[in-house]
C-alpha atoms as a printed R data frame, in Angstrom:
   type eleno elety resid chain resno       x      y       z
1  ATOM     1    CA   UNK     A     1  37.079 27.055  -8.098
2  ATOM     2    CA   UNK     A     2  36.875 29.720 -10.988
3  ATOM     3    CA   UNK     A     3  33.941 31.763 -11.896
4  ATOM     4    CA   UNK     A     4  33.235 32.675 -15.297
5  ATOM     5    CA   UNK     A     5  30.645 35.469 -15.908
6  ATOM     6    CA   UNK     A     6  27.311 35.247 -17.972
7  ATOM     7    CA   UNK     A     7  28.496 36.578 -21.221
8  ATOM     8    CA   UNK     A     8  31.641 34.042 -21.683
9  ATOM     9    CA   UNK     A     9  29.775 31.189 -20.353
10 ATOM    10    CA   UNK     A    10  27.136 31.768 -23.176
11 ATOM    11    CA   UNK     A    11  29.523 32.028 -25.551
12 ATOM    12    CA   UNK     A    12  31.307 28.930 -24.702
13 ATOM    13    CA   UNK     A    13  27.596 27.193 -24.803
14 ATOM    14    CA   UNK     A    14  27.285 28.140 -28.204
15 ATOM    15    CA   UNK     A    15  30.884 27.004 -29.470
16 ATOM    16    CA   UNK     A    16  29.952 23.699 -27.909
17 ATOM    17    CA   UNK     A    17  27.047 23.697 -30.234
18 ATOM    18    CA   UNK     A    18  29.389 24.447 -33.375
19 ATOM    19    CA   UNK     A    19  32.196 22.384 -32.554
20 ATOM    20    CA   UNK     A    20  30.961 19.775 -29.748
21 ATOM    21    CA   UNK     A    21  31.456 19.376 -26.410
22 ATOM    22    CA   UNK     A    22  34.590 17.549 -26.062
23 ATOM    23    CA   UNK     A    23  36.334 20.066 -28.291
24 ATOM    24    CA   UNK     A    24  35.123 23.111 -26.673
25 ATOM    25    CA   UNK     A    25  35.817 22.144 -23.269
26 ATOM    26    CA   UNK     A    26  39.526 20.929 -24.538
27 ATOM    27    CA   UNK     A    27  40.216 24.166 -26.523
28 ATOM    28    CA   UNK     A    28  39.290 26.365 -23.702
29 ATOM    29    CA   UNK     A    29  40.945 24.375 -20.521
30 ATOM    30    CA   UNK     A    30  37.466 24.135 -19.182
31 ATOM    31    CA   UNK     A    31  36.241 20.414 -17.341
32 ATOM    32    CA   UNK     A    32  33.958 18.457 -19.616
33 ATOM    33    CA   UNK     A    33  31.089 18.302 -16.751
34 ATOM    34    CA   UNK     A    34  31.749 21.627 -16.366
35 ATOM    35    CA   UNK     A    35  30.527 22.702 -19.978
36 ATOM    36    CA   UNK     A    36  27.983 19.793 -20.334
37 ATOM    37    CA   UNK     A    37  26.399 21.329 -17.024
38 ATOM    38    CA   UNK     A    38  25.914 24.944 -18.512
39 ATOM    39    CA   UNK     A    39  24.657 23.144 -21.616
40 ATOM    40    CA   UNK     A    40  21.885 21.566 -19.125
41 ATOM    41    CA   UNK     A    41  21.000 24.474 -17.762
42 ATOM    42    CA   UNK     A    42  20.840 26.461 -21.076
43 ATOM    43    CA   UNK     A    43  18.240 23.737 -22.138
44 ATOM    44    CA   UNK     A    44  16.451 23.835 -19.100
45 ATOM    45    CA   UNK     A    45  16.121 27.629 -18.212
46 ATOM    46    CA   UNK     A    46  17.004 29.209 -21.633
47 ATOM    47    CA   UNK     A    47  17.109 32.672 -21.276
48 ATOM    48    CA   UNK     A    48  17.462 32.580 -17.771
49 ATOM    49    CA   UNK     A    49  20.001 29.947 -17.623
50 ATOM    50    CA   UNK     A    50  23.026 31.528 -16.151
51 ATOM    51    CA   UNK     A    51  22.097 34.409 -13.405
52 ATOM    52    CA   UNK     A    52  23.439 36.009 -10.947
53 ATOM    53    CA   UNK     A    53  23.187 35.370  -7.152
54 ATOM    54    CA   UNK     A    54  19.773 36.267  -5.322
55 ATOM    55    CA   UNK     A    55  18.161 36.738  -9.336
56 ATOM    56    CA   UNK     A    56  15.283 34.305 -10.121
57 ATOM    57    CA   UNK     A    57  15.418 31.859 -12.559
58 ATOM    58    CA   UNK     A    58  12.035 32.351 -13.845
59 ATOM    59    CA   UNK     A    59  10.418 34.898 -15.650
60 ATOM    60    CA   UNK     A    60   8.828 38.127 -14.406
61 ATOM    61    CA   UNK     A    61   5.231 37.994 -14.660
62 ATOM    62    CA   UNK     A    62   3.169 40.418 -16.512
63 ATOM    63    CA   UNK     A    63  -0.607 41.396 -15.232
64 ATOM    64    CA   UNK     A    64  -2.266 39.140 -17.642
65 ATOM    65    CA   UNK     A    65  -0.240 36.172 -16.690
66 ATOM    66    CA   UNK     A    66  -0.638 36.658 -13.452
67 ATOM    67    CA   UNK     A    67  -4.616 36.974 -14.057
68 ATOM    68    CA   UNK     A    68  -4.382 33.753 -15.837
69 ATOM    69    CA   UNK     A    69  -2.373 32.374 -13.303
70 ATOM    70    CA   UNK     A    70  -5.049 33.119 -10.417
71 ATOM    71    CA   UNK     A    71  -7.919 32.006 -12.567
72 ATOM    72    CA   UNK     A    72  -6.138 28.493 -12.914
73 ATOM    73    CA   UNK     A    73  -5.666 27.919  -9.619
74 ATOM    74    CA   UNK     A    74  -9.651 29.310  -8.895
75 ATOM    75    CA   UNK     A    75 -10.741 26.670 -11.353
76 ATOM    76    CA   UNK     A    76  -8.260 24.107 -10.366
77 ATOM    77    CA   UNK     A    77  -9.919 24.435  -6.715
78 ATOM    78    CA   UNK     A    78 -13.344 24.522  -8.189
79 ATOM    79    CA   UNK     A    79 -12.336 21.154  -9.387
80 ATOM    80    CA   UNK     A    80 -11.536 19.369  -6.640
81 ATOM    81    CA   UNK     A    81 -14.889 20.367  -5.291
82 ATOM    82    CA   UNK     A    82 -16.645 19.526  -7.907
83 ATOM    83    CA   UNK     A    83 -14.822 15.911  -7.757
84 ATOM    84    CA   UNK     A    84 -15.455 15.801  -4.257
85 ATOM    85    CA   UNK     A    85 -19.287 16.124  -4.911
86 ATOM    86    CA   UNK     A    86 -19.772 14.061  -7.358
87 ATOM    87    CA   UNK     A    87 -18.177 10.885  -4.837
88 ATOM    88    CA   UNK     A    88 -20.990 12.353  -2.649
89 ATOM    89    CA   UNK     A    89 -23.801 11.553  -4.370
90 ATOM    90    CA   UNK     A    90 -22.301  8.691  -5.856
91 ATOM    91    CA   UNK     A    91 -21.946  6.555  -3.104
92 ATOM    92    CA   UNK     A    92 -25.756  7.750  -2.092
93 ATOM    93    CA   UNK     A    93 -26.285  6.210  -5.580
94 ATOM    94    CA   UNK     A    94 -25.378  2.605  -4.723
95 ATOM    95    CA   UNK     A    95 -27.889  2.387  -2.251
């Protein structure tokens, strides 16, 4: 199995883009699947498609995502007891 670095499977993504994906993976000597996966993963990660071993695929966090991130998951809780509640007082309701 061959490994192809970062920089030349990028480049190869965006040939595939010029000149499609059968004729990419035919000019280069490189499996069909094999380019149509990077493409996938391009799509799906973007940036942060095509890293390195023990590198995250997602994005480092600044302070005022991770802020907004907390606060989410505060209200998200919040929520649920809020939800929880209101089945409470419904059911003494029907009564």
């Amino acid at each position: 199995m061959r490994k192809y670095d970062r920089e030349f499977k990028e480049e190869v993504v965006k040939l595939s883009d010029e000149v499609g994906l059968k004729q990419a993976a035919a000019q280069l000597g490189i499996a069909y699947y094999t380019l149509s996966e990077w493409r996938q993963k391009r799509k799906a990660y973007g940036d942060y498609a095509f890293v390195g071993s023990g590198i995250r695929r997602d994005a480092p966090l600044n302070e005022n995502e991770r802020r907004l991130m907390k606060e989410n998951a505060e209200l998200r809780k919040a929520n649920e007891i809020l939800k929880d509640a209101l089945g409470f007082f419904a059911k003494d309701r029907r009564k």
